[in-house]
C-alpha positions as CSV (number, residue, x, y, z in Angstrom):
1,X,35.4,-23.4,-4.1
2,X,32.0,-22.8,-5.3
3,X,30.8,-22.6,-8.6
4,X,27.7,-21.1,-9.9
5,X,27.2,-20.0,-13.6
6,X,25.2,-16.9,-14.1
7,X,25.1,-16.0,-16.8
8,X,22.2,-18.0,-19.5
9,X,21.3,-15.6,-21.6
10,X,25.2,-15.3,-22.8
11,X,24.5,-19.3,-23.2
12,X,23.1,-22.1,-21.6
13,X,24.2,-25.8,-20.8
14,X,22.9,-28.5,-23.6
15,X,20.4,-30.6,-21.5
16,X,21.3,-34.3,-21.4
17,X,18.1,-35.2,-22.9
18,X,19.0,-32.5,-26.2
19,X,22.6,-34.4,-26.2
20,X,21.5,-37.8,-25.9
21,X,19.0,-37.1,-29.0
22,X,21.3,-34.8,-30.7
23,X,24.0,-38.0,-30.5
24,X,22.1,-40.7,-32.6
25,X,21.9,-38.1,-35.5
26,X,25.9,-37.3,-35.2
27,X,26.8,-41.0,-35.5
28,X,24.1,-43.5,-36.0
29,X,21.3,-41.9,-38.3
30,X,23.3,-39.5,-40.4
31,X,21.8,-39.1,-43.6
32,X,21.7,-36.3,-45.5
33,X,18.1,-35.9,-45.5
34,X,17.7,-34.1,-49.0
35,X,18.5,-38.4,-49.8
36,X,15.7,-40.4,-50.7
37,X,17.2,-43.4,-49.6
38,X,16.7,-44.7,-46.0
39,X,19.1,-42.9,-44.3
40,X,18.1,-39.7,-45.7
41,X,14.5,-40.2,-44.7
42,X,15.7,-41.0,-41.7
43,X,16.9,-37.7,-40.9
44,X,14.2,-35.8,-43.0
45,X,12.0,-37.6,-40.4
46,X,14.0,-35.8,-37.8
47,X,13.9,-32.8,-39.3
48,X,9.9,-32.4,-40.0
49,X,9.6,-33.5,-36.5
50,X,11.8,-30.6,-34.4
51,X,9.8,-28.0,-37.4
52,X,6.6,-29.7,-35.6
53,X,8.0,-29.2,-31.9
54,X,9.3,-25.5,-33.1
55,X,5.8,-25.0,-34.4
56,X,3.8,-25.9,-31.6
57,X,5.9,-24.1,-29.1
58,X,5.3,-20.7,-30.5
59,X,1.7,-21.3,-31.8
60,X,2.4,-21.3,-35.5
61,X,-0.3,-22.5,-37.4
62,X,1.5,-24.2,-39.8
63,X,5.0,-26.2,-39.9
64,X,5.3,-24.5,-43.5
65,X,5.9,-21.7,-41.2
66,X,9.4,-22.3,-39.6
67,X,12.9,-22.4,-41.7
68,X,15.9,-23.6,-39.7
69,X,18.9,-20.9,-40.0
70,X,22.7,-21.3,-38.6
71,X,22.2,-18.9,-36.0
72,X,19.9,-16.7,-34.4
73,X,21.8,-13.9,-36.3
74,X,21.4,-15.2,-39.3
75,X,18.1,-15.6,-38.6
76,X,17.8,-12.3,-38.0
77,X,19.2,-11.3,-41.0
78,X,17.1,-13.9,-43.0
79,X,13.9,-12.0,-41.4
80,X,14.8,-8.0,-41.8
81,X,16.7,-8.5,-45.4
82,X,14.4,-10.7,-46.8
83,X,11.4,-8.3,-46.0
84,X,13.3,-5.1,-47.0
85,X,14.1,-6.0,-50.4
86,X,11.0,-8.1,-51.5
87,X,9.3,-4.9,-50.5
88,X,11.9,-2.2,-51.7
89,X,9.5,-1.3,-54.7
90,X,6.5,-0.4,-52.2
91,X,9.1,1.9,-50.3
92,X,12.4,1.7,-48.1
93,X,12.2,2.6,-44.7
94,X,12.3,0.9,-41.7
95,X,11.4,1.0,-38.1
96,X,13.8,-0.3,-35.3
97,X,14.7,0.8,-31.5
98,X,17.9,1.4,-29.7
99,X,17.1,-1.6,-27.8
100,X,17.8,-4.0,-30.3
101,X,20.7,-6.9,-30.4
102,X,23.6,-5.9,-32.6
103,X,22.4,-8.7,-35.1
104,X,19.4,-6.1,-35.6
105,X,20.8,-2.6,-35.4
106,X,24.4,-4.0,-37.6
107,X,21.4,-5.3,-39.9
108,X,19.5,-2.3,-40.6
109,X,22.9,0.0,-40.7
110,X,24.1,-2.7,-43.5
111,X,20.7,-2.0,-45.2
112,X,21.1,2.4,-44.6
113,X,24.7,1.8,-46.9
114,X,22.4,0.2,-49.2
115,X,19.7,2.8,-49.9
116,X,17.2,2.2,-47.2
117,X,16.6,4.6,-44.7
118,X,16.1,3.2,-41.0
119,X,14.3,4.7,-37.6
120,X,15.6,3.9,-34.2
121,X,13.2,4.7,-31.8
122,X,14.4,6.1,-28.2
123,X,14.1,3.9,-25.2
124,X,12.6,5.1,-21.8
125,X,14.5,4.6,-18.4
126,X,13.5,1.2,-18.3
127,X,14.2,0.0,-22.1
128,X,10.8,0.2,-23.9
129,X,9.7,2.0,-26.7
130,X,5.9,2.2,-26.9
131,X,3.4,1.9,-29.9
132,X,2.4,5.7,-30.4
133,X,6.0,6.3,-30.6
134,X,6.4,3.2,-33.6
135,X,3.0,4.7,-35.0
136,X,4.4,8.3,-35.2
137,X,7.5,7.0,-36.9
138,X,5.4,5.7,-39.6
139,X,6.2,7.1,-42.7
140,X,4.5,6.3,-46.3
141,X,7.6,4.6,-47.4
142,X,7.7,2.2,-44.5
143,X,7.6,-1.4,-45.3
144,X,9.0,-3.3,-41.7
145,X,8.9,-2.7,-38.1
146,X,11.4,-4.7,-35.9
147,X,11.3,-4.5,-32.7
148,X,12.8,-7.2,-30.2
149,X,10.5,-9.1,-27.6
150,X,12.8,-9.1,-24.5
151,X,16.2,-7.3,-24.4
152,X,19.5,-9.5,-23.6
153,X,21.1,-6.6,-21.3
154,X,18.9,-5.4,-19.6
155,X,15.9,-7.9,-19.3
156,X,13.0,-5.8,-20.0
157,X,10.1,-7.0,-22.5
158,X,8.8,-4.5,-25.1
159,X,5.3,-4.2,-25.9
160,X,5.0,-6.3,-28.9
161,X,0.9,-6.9,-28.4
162,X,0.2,-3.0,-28.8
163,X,2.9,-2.6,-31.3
164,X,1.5,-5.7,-33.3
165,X,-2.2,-3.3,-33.6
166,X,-0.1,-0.5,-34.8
167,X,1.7,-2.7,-37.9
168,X,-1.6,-4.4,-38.7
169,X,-3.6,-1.8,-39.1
170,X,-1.3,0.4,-41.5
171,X,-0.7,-2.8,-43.3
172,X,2.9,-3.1,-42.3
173,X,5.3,-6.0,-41.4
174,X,6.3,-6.7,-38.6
175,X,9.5,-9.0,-37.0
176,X,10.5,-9.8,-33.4
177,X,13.4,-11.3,-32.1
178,X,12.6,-13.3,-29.5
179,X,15.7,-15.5,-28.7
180,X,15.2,-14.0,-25.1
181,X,12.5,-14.8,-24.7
182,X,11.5,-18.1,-26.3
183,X,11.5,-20.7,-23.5
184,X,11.2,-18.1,-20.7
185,X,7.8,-16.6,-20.9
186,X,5.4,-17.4,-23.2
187,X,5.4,-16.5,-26.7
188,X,2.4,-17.4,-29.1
189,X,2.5,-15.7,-33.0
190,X,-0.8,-15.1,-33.2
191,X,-1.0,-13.5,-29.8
192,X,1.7,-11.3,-30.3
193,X,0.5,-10.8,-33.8
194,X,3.9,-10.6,-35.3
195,X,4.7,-11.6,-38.9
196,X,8.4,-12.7,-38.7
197,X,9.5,-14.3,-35.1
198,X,13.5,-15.8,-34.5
199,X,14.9,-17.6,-32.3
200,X,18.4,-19.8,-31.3
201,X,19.0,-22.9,-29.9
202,X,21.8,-22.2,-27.0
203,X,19.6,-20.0,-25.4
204,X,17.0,-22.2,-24.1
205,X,19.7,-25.6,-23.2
206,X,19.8,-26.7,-26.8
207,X,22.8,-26.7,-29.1
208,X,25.4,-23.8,-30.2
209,X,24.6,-22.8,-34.0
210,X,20.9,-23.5,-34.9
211,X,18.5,-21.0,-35.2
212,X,15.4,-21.1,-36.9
213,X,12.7,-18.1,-38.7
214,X,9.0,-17.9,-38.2
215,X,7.6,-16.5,-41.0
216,X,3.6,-15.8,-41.5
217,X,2.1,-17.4,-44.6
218,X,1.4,-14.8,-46.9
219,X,4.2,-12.9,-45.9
220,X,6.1,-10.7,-48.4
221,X,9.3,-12.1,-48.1
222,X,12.5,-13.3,-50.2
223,X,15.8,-15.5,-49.4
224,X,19.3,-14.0,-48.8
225,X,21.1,-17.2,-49.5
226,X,21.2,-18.8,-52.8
227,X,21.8,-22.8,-53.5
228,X,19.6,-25.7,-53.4
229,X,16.6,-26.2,-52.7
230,X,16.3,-26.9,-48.9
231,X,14.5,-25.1,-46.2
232,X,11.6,-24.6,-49.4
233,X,14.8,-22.3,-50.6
234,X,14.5,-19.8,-47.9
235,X,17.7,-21.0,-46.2
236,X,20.0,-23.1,-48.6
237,X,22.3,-25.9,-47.7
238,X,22.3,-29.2,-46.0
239,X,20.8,-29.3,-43.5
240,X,22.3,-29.4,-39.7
241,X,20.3,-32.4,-38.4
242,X,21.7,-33.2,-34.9
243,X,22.0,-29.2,-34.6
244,X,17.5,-29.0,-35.6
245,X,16.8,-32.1,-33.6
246,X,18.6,-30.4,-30.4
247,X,16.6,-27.3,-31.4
248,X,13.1,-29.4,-31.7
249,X,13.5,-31.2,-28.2
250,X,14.7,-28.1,-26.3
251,X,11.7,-26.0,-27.0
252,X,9.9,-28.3,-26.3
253,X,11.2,-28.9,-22.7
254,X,11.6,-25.8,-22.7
255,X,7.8,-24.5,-23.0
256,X,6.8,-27.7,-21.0
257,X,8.1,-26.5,-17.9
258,X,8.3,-22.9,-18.0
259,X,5.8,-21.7,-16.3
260,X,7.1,-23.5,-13.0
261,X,10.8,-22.5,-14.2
262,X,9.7,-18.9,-14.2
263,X,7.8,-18.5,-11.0
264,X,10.2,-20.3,-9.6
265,X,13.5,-17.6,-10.6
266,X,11.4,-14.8,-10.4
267,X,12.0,-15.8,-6.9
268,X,15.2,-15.4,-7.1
269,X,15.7,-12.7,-9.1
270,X,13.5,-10.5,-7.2
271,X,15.0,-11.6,-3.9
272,X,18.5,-10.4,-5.3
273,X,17.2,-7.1,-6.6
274,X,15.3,-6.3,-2.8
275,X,19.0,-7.3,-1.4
276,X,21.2,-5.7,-3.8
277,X,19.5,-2.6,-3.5
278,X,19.1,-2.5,0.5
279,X,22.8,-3.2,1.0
280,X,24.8,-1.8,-1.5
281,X,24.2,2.1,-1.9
282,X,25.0,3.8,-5.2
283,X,23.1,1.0,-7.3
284,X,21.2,1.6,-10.0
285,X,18.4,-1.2,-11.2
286,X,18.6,-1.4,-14.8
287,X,15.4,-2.6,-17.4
288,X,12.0,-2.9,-15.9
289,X,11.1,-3.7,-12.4
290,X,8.4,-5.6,-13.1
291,X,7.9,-6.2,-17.3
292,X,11.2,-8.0,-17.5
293,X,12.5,-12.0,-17.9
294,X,12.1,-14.0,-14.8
295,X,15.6,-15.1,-14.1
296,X,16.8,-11.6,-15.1
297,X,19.2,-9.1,-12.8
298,X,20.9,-6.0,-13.9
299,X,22.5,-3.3,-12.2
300,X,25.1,-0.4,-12.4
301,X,27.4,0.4,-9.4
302,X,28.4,3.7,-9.7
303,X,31.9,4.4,-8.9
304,X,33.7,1.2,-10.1
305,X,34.6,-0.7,-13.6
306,X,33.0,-3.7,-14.6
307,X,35.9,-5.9,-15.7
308,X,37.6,-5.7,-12.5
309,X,34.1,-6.5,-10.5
310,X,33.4,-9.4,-13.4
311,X,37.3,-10.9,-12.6
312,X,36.9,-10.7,-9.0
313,X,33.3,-12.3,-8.8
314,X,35.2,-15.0,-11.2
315,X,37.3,-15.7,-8.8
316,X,35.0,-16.4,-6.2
317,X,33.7,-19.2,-8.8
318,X,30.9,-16.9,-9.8
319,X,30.2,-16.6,-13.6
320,X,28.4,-13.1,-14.4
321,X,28.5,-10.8,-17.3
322,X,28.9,-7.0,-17.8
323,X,26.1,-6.9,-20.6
324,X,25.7,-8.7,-23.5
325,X,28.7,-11.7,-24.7
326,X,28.6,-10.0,-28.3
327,X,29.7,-6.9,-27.2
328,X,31.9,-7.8,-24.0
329,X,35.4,-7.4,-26.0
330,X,34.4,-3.7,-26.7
331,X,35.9,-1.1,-24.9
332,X,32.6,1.5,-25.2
333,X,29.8,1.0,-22.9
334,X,26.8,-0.8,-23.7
335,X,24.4,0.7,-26.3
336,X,21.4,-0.3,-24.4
337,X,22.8,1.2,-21.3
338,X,23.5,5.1,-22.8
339,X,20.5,4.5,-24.7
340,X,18.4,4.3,-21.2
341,X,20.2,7.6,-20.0
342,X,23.4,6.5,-18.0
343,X,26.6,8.2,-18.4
344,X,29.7,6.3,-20.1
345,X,30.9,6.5,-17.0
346,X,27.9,4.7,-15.2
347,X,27.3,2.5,-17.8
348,X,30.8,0.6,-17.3
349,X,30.2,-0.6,-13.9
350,X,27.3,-2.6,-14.9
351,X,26.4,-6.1,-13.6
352,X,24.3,-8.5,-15.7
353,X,23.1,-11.9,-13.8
354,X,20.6,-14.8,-15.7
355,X,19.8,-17.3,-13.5
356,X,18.4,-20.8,-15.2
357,X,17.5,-24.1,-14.4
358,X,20.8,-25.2,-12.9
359,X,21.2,-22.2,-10.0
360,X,19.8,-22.8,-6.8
361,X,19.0,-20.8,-3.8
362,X,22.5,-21.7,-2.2
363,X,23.8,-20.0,-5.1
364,X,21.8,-17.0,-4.9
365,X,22.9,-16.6,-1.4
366,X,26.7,-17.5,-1.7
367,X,26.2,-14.4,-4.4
368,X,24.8,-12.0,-2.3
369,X,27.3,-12.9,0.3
370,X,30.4,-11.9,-2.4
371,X,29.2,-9.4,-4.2
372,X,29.0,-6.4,-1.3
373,X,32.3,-6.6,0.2
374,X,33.6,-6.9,-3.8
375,X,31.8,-3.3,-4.4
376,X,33.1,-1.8,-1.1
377,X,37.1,-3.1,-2.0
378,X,36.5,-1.6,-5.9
379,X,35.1,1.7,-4.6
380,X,37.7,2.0,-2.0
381,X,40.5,1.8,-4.8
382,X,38.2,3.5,-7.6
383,X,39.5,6.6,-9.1
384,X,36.1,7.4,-10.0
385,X,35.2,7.9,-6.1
386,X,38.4,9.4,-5.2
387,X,37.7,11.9,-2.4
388,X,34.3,11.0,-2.0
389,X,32.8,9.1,0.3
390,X,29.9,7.2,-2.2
391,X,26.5,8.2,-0.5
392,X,23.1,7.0,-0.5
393,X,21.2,9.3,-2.7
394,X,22.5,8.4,-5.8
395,X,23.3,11.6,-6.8
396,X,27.2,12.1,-7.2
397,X,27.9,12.8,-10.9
398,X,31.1,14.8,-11.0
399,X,34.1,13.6,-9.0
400,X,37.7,15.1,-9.6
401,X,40.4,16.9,-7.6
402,X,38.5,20.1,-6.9
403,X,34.4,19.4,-7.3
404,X,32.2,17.3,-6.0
405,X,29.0,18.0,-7.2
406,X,25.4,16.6,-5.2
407,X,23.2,18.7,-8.2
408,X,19.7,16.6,-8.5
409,X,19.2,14.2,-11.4
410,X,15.9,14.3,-13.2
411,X,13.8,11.6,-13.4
412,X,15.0,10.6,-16.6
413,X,18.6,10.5,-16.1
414,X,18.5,8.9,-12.7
């Protein structure tokens, strides 16, 4: 049987060139590098050199710049605490959208328990908040905008250029996760105009737990951890060395190749959205059509559950997801989904496919092959379409025993 892994933005596979250089750090140059013996200026080395590779992939003007972190989480947490309270005298509200990863949203709902007040903007149909809507949030007490660069579920990338203006110009930070994006499109600091940037490792074919924080000089900013003196005591603790070397020569491959990597599964990606959407009625395209991450598919099939699509495409040898890893043991729909106007209902038959560097276009077709007759079994036993015979328009929203109703959608609930 086949097998073909889509699914990279859950994670992706360590490239052999990360492992081999992640290996002579895990057994023959294993220092601690806060040592100033050999050893440990061996792997200080190490380190300053993936800060360097970090640096240079996302433009930062300075190595002083970057702070590795455990996690893109915890960098994420470094980033939106450490602004809120070394600001909390000059006011306590914040600016976020429904968009966000849970290490965001969980973030700033931690930070509402603790006196701060937070914002989440309103998504359109396709996922994006714009910058009038973050400028009329603006209050006089705000002190940090967060707003992610390209969303995990749904694929679609937010504004952050426009939204950059917006913060600048009132004088207001402003942080974007981009561990979506990183690697995939390109990201430059000083284009995007962001203060705070954060990023993981797994995403882009480097190691599981390393993260790392860019953070603008000048930056009003203070540390969440407390210990020694490492990461210039923004992020305490030794130091994972094989974990920031993996980090350092990932992005780098990563950002060396991307722009062939990208046109190359935007191929794909939009030769499965023209398919999908020809053969299989009572789809719904989820994100942005256009404004979204090259090797990035997302639907909704009305009428079915996800879980039993996901088990059935799994045993066909496909690997797929129903929206994003951190949320997939939760038995309510995704956030990102109701937040972009589908039903509960809806929103649990959704498909989420990330293509990367190791999917071909054999695997894009042995998908495409599976996945309609999967749909048409699901419906056929679906509660949810019980009576009715699923129909092209789109437009079924009720279906029980004794109503069917055709009534028209509006454009915004689709």
């Amino acid at each position: 049987m086949r097998k073909v892994y889509f699914d990279h933005s859950a994670t992706t596979p360590v490239d052999p060139a990360v492992a081999e250089e992640m290996l002579k750090y895990l057994t023959e140059h294993y220092g601690n590098p806060s040592s100033i013996h050999a050893f440990g200026r061996e792997a200080r080395k190490a380190v300053e050199k993936a800060r360097q590779q970090v640096a240079t992939a996302i433009g930062a003007s300075s190595v002083g710049e970057i702070s590795f972190a455990g996690t893109g989480t915890e960098a994420d947490n470094m980033a939106i605490r450490g602004v809120a309270y070394a600001n909390r005298q000059k006011g306590n509200h914040i600016i976020t959208s429904a968009a966000e990863h849970s290490a965001v949203l969980n973030c700033c709902k931690q930070l509402e328990r603790e006196g701060f007040t937070v914002t989440v903007l309103p998504l359109d149909k396709y996922g994006r908040v714009t910058a009038q809507q973050v400028a009329d949030a603006i209050t006089d007490k705000t002190i940090l905008i967060t707003i992610m660069h390209a969303n995990n579920e749904i694929g679609t990338i937010m504004p952050i250029r426009e939204i950059s203006e917006v913060a600048r110009a009132r004088k207001i930070i402003f942080h974007t996760d981009a561990v979506q994006s990183v690697g995939k499109i390109p990201v430059n600091v000083d284009e995007l105009g962001v203060d705070l940037l954060t990023l993981s490792g797994h995403k882009i074919y480097g190691p599981k737990g390393i993260g790392a924080m860019y953070i603008r000089k000048g930056t009003f900013w203070q540390p969440i951890l407390f210990g020694g003196g490492q990461e210039r005591r923004r992020r305490p603790g030794t130091e994972n060395v094989a974990g920031i070397v993996g980090l350092g020569k990932a992005i780098e491959l990563a950002t060396q190749n991307m722009h062939v990597e990208a046109e190359r599964l935007a191929k794909y990606r939009d030769r499965i959205f023209k398919e999908v959407m020809e053969k299989i009625p009572n789809t719904i395209l989820t994100g942005h059509p256009e404004q979204r991450l090259p090797g990035h598919v997302s639907f909704c099939f009305r009428f079915i559950e996800g879980e039993s699509m996901l088990l059935m495409l799994d045993m066909k040898g496909i690997a797929i997801s129903s929206g994003s890893a951190c949320t997939s043991g939760s038995l309510e729909p995704s956030h990102v989904l109701t937040a972009i106007g589908l039903t509960k209902e809806v929103a649990h038959g959704s498909l989420r496919l990330t293509m990367g560097r190791i999917n071909t276009e054999e695997d894009v077709e042995y998908f495409l092959e599976a996945l309609p007759p999967i749909i048409e079994r699901l419906r056929a036993m679906s509660p949810l379409g019980e009576g009715c015979n699923p129909c092209a328009c789109s437009t079924c929203t009720i279906h029980d025993e004794d109503h069917h109703d055709h009534g028209e959608l509006s454009e915004d609930e689709y």
